[in-house]
C-alpha positions in Angstrom: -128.0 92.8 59.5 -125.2 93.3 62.0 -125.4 91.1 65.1 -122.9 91.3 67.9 -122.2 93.4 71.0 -122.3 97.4 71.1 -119.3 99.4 71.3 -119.3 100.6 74.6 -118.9 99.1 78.4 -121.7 96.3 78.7 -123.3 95.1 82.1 -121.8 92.6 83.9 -124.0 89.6 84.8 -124.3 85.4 84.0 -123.8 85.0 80.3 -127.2 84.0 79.8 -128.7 87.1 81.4 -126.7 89.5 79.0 -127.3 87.3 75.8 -131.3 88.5 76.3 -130.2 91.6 77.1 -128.1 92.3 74.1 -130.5 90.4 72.3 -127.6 87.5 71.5 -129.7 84.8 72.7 -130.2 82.0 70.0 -134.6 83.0 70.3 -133.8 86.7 69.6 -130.6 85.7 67.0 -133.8 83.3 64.6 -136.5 86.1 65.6 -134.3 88.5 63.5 -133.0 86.6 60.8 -136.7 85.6 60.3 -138.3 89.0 60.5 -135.4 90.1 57.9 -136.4 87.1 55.3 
């Protein structure tokens, strides 16, 4: 289950704003981990 930023030039923008985006916030980070378990 990778987790990390894609490979390519991101959007810039308030850290916060691009952790949803990216799906990096620490919601979307335990939403995976769970939905993997």
């Amino acid at each position: 289950m990778p987790i990390g930023l894609p490979d390519e030039f991101l959007a810039a923008g308030a850290l916060p704003t691009l952790h949803d985006r990216y799906g990096l916030s620490v919601k979307a980070i335990k939403a995976r981990v769970r939905a993997e378990l």
